[in-house]
Each structure stands twice: as structure tokens, then as C-alpha cells.
C-alpha positions as CSV (number, residue, x, y, z in Angstrom):
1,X,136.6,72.6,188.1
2,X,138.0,70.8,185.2
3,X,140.1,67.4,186.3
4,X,142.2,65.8,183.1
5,X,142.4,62.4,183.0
6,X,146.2,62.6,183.5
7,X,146.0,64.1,186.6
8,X,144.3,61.1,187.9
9,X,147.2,58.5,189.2
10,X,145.3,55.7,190.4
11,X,141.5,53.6,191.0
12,X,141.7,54.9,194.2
13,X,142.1,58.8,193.1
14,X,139.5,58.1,190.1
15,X,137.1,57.4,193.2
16,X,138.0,60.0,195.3
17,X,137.7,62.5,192.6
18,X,134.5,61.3,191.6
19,X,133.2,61.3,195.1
20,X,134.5,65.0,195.9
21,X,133.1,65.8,192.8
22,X,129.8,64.9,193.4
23,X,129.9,66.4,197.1
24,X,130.7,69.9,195.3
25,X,127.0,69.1,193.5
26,X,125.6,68.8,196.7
27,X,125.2,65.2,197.1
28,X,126.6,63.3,200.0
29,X,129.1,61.0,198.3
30,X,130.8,57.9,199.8
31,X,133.4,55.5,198.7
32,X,133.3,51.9,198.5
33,X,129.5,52.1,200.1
34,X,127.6,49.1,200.3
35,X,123.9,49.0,199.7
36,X,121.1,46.6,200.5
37,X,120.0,44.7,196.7
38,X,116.2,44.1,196.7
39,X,117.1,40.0,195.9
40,X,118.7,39.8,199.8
41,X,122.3,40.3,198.7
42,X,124.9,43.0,199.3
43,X,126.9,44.6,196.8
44,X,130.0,47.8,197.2
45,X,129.7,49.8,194.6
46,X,133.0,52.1,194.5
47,X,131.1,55.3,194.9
48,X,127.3,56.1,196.5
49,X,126.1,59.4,196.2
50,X,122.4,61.0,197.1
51,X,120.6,63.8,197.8
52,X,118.4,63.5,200.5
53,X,117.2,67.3,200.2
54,X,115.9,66.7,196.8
55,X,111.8,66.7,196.6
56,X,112.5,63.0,195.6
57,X,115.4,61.3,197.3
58,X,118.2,60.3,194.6
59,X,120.3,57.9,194.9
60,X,123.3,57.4,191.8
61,X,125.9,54.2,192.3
62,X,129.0,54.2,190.3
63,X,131.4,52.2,189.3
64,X,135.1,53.5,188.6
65,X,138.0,51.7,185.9
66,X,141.2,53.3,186.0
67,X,141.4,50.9,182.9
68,X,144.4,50.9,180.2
69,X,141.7,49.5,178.0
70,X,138.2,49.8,177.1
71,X,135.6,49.0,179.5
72,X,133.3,45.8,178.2
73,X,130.4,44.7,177.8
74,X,130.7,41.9,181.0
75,X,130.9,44.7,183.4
76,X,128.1,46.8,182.2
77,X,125.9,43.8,182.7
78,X,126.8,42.8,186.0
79,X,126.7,46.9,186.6
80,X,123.6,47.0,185.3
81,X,121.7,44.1,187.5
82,X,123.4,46.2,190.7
83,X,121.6,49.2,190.0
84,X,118.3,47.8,189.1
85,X,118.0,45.5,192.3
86,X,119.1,48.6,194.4
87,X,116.6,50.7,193.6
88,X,119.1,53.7,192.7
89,X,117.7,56.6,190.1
90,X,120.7,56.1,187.9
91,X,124.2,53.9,187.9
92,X,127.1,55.5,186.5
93,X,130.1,53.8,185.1
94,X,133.2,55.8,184.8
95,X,136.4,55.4,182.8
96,X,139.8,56.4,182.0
97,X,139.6,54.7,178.4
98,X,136.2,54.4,177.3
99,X,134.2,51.7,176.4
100,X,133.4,49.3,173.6
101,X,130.7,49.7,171.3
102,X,129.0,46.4,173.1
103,X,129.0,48.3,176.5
104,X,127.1,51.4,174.6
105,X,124.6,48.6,173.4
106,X,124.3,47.1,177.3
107,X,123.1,50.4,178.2
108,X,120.8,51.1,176.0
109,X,117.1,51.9,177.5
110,X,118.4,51.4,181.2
111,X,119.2,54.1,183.4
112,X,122.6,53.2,183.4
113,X,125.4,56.2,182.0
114,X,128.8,55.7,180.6
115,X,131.4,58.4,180.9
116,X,135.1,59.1,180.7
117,X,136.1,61.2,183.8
118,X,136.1,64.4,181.2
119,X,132.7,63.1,179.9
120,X,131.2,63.3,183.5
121,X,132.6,66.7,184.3
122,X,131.3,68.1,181.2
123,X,127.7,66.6,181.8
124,X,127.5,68.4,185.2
125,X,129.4,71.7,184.6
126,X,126.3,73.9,184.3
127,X,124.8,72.3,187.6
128,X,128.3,72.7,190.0
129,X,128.6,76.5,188.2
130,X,124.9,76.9,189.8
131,X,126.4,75.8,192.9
132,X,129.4,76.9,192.9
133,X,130.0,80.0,191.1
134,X,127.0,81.6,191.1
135,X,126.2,82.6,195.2
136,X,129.5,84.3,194.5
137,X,127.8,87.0,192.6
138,X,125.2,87.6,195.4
139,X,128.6,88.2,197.8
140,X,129.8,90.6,195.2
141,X,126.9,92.6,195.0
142,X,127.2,93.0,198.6
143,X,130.7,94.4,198.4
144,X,129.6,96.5,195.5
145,X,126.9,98.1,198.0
146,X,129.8,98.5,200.5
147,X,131.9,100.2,198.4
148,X,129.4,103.0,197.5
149,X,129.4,104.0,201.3
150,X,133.1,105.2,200.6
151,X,132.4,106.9,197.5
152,X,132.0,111.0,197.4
153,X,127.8,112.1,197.3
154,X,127.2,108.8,199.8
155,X,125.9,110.3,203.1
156,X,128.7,108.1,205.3
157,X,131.1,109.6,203.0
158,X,130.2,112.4,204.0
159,X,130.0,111.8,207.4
160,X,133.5,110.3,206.9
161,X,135.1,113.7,205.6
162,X,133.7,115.7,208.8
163,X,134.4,113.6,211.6
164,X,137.9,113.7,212.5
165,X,138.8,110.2,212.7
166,X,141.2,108.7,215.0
167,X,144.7,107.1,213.5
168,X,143.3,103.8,214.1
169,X,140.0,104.2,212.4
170,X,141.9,106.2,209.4
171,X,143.6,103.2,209.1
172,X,141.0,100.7,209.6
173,X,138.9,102.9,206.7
174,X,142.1,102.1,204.5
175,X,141.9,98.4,205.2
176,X,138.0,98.1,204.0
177,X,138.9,100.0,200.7
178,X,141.8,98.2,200.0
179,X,140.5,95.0,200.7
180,X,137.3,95.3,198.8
181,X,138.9,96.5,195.7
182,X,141.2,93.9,195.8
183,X,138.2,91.8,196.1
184,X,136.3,93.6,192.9
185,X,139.3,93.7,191.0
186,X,139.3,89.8,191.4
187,X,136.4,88.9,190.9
188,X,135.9,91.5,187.9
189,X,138.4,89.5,186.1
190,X,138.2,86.2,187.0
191,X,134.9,85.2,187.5
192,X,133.4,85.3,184.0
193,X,135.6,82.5,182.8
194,X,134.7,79.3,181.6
195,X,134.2,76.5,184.2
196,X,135.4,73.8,181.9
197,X,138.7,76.0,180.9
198,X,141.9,75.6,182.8
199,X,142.9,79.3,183.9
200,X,146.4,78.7,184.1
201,X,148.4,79.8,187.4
202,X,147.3,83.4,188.7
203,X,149.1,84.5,192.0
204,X,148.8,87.9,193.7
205,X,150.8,88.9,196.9
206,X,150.0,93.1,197.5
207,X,150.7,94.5,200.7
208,X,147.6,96.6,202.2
209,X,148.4,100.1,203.3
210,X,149.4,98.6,206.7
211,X,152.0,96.2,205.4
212,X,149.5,93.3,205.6
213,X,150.1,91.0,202.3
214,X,147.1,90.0,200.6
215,X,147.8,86.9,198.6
216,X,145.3,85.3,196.2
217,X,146.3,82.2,194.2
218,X,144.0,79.9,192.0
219,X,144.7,78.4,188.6
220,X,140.8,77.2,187.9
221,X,137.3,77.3,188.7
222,X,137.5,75.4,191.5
223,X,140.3,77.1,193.4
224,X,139.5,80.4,191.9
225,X,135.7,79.7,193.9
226,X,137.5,79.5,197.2
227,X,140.0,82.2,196.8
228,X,137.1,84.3,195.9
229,X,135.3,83.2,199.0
230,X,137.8,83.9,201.0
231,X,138.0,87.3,199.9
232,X,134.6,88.8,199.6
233,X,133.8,87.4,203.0
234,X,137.7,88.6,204.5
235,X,136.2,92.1,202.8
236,X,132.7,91.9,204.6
237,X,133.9,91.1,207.8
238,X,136.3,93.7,207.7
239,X,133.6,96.2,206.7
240,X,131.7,95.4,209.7
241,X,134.8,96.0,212.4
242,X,135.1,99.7,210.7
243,X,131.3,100.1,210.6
244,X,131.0,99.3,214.2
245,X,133.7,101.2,215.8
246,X,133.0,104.5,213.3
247,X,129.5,104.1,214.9
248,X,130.9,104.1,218.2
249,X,133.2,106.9,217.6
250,X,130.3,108.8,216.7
251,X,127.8,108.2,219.1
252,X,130.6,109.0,221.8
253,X,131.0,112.8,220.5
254,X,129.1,115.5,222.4
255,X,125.9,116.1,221.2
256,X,126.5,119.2,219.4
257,X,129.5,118.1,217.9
258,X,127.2,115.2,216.0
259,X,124.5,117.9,215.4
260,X,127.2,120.1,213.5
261,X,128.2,117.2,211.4
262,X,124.5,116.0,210.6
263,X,124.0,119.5,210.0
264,X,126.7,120.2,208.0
265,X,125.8,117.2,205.8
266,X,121.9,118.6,204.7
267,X,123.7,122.0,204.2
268,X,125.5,120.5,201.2
């Protein structure tokens, strides 16, 4: 999830950045938002996020400088005023730079924040991991679970080894293990990494056992999320396709054909 500074190449991008940041959190972020000031005025504020699902609706207004130099004093104050006559739970100021020790004093006993963009990533990496790292562990338990129905002592295992599968369900069975250990394997050793910490560029192309490439490429916690994503859920779904139509192919045997495999499986 981790942003440098120097991959920021503009005001505009800080924004953006900042906004799709915040959206990842699960606040609905906009750029260049006006809001109503409780004096009668107006005032854009360069990003306005909230959460309206929040027991208590939050509202955070910041203010971006893509600034060569320190952000002062004179903007914090005007900042400041913006934020208290909005009626917003916090205000925000973010910069490239940093700030001089008089804007540190502005803020002092308001609920105004200053960060650098790092600053601000750092300050809510344990809240986007929550959000976006962990529900990927509730997915992989799932596959886990999966997986165990192709492993020997599992009843559909068993049930697997006695019917006498089609070529196209053989093949479809061969899909759903590759796919989910490619999925495992991933996630296995990827997904214990520090969200902060760039991963550096990781690229997989493996063909499945029907020629089908599989490619997964991420290089940190952000892409490495969706990748994952993609594949526990390309997994799952094609677990359920093989789950159906085995099902089907079993319920269409004659009925003594399915007794001698249930059969078969309590003998053992």
C-alpha cells in the first residue's frame, strides 16, 4: 500500500492519491468538494472524505501541498478556521516537504493533523490492513476447506477414485487442484508481508494442465490484495463448476451403480 513521495508528480496526483487512499479505508472520498461553513460562506477544500456507516458520521477535510518548501504557519491558520466552521471531526493537511515548527505550534490543541504523504500512510496502515488484507484470510480458509475434499481419507475423494469420470470432468478436477494451489502457494508466501514494505516486482505465468496460463503479478500490498482476490475467488468459482457437474454425473448413474460406490466407500 505504501506510496513514496517520488512517485507523486503533481498537486493534482497528491489529491488523487490521497482521495483513493482514503476510499481503500472505506470512506467516500472526493476531490476539490465544497462544503457549507457554519458563518454562511463556502469553502473547496482539495479533498472531503466521510463515513457515513460509522455509528457517528465522520467527516475529515484536507488540504494538499505538493510544496518544494515547508508548509507555514499562514496556511495552517486559515486551514484551521475551515475546519472549525465546517463542523468536520478532523482537518488534515498534507505535504510533500513538511512543515515549519510555527505550523506544529498552529495546530496544537485543534483537531487539525499534519502529515507528509508517508506520514499519513503510516498513521493508517493498521486500519487499510484491517480492510484490506485481512477478509483475504477468511477466502483462504475457504480454499483450504476445498482443498481437503481432493485429499486421500476425504469421503469425495473417495467418491472421486470410484466413479469413473468423464474426460471432461477428469480435466475440470485438474483445473480446481491446480488453481487452488496456485492460489495457496500465493498467498502462503506473500500475504504475511509487511504492508508498509515495498515487495519488489513478483510475476508468475504457469500454464494449468489444459494449457491455460495463470499469471499473477503484484509488487506490493496493494496490488498483491487484488491479485490475491482474483485468485481465491477465480479458485472458488471454479470449484463450484466441478462440484456441480460431478454431482450431476452422479446423480445420473443407475441406482445400483451409486449404491456400489456408496457402498464401497463405508466398506473401507
Amino acid at each position: 500500500m505504501f506510496i513514496p513521495i517520488e512517485q507523486v508528480q503533481s498537486w493534482e496526483d497528491l489529491e488523487i492519491k490521497v482521495q483513493s487512499f482514503f476510499n481503500e479505508l472505506g470512506y467516500e472520498a472526493k476531490v476539490n468538494h465544497p462544503v457549507t461553513l457554519a458563518n454562511g460562506g463556502q469553502a473547496v477544500v482539495d479533498v472531503y472524505a466521510e463515513k457515513p456507516d460509522a455509528p457517528l458520521l465522520q467527516k475529515i477535510l484536507f488540504e494538499c501541498k505538493h510544496w518544494k518548501t515547508e508548509v507555514p504557519r499562514a496556511i495552517v491558520q486559515s486551514f484551521k478556521m475551515d475546519v472549525l466552521e465546517s463542523g468536520a471531526n478532523f482537518g488534515v493537511i498534507v505535504s510533500k516537504t513538511g512543515f515549519q515548527s510555527g505550523a506544529y505550534e498552529g495546530v496544537a490543541l485543534t483537531t487539525v493533523k499534519l502529515y507528509t504523504f508517508e506520514e499519513l500512510q503510516l498513521a493508517f496502515a493498521k486500519e487499510w490492513a484491517v480492510r484490506n488484507l485481512y477478509p483475504l484470510a477468511h477466502k483462504q480458509n475457504i480454499l483450504v476447506d476445498l482443498y481437503r475434499h481432493f485429499q486421500i481419507g476425504h469421503s469425495e475423494h473417495t467418491i472421486f477414485e470410484k466413479m469413473k469420470f468423464n474426460k471432461k470432468l477428469e480435466d475440470a478436477a485438474d483445473e480446481v487442484k491446480f488453481a487452488l494451489d496456485m492460489a495457496l502457494s500465493v498467498f502462503k508466501d506473500y500475504f504475511s508481508i509487511d504492508p508498509l514494505k515495498p515487495i519488489g516486482e513478483v510475476s508468475h505465468s504457469i500454464p494449468s494442465p489444459s494449457g491455460k496460463v495463470l499469471a499473477v503479478s503484484f509488487h506490493d500490498a496493494r496490488s498483491m490484495s487484488l491479485e490475491l482476490n482474483r485468485l481465491l475467488d477465480y479458485a472458488n468459482a471454479l470449484w463450484r463448476q466441478f462440484n456441480q457437474s460431478y454431482k450431476e454425473e452422479l446423480h445420473a448413474l443407475p441406482e445400483h451403480e451409486q449404491a456400489a460406490v456408496f457402498k464401497s466407500i463405508l466398506s473401507e
